[in-house]
C-alpha positions in Angstrom: 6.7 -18.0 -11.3 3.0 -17.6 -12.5 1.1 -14.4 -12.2 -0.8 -13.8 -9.0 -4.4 -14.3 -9.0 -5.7 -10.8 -9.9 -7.7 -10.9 -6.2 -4.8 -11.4 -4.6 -3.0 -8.7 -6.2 -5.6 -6.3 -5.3 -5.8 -7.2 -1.6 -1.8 -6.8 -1.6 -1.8 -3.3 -3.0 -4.7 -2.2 -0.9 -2.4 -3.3 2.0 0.8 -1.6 0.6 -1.4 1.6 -0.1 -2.7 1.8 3.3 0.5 0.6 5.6 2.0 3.6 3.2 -0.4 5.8 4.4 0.1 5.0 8.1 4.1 5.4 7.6 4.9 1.9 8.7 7.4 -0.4 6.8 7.1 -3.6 5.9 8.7 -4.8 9.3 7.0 -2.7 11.5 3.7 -4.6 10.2 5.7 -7.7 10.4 6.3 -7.3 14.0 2.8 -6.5 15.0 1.4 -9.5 13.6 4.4 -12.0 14.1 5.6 -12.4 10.9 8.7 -11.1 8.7 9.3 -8.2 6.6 9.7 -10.9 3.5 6.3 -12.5 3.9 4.7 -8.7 4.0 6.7 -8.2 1.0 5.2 -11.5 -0.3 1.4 -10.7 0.2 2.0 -6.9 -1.2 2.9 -8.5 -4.4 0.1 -10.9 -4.4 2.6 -13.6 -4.7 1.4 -15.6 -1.5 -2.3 -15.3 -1.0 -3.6 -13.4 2.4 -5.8 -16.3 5.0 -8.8 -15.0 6.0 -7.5 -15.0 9.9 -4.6 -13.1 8.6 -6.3 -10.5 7.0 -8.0 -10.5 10.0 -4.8 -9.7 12.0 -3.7 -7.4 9.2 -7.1 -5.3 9.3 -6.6 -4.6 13.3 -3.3 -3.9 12.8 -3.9 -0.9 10.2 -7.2 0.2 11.9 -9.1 -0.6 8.8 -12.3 -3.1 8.4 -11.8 -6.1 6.7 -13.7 -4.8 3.4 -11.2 -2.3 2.8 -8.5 -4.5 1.0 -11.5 -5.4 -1.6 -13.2 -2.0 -2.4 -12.8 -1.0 -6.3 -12.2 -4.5 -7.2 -16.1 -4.7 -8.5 -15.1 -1.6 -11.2 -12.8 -4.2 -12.4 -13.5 -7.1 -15.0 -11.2 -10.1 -14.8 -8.9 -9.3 -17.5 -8.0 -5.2 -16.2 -7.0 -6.6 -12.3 -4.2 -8.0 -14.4 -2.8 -4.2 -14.0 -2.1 -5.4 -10.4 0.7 -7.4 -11.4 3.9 -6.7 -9.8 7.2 -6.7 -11.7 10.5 -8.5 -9.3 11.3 -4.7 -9.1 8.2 -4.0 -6.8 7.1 -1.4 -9.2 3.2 -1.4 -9.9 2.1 -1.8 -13.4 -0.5 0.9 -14.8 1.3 3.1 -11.6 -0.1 5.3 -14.1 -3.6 4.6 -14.2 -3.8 5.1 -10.1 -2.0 7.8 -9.2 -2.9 6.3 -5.3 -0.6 3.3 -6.0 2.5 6.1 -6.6 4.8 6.6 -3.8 4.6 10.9 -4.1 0.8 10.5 -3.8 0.9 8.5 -0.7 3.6 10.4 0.9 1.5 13.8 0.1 -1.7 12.6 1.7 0.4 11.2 4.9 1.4 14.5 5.0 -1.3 16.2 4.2 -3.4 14.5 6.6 -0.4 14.8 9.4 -1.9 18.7 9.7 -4.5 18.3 12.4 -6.0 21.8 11.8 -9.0 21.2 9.5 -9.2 24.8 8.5 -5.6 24.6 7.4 -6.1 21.2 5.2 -9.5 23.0 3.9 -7.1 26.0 2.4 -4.2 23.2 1.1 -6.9 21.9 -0.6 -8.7 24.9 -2.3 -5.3 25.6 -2.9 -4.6 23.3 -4.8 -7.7 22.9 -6.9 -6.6 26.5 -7.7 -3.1 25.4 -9.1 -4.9 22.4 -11.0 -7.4 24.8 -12.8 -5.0 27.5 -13.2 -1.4 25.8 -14.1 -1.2 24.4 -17.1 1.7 22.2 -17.9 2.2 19.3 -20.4 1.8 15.8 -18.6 5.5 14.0 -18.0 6.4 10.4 -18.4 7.8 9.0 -15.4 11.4 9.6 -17.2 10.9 13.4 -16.4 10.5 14.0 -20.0 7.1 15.4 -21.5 4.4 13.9 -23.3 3.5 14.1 -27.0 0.2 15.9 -26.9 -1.5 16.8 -30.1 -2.1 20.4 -30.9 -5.4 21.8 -31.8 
């Protein structure tokens, strides 16, 4: 199987990211727009390229305008969208390098945004910004274990 085209890849993780935010699966977006779980699967991975009608149908169905699935893609040259690549085990390559693409990061901010009382999301937030400045810890490796850093 070749690669996907790197535009296709991109469109595909812009709808995984976003049906992930909503808290839909694969076959609830399926359903909505008459298709299967396999061919959502499909277009997440970039393996089978998105119509223009469908992305249509796709776009209504997660509330989002059309545009959404291609913003970013112009901070990109031709050879980095290649980090879009999916491997067969649905696992993002450079995960890393977007921390939105990570399953933890989308399940906070569905949470996060699940609190309807601003003033309580405004004090998660400061929070955290207080934590990041204040916490230091040594950057992990998605083994658990920690990262060689050098030292000053």
């Amino acid at each position: 199987m070749s690669n996907p085209h790197a535009v296709d890849a991109h469109v595909g993780q812009r709808l995984r990211i976003r049906r992930n935010m909503l808290g839909i699966t694969q076959g609830d977006l399926g359903d909505k727009i008459g298709l299967t779980f396999q061919q959502i699967q499909k277009y997440e991975r970039g393996a089978n390229r998105i119509s223009a009608s469908r992305l249509f149908e796709i776009s209504r169905a997660l509330d989002v305008p059309i545009t959404f699935f291609f913003e970013q893609i112009e901070s990109y040259d031709r050879e980095n969208l290649t980090m879009y690549h999916l491997h067969e085990d649905d696992e993002a390559y450079g995960e890393e390098m977007d921390p939105l693409k990570r399953r933890d990061s989308l399940e906070f901010l569905q949470a996060f945004y699940a609190i309807a009382d601003e003033d309580v999301r405004r004090h998660i937030f400061d929070l955290v910004k207080t934590l990041q400045t204040t916490v230091k810890t040594k950057p992990k490796k998605r083994d658990g274990s920690e990262t060689e850093t050098a030292t000053d």
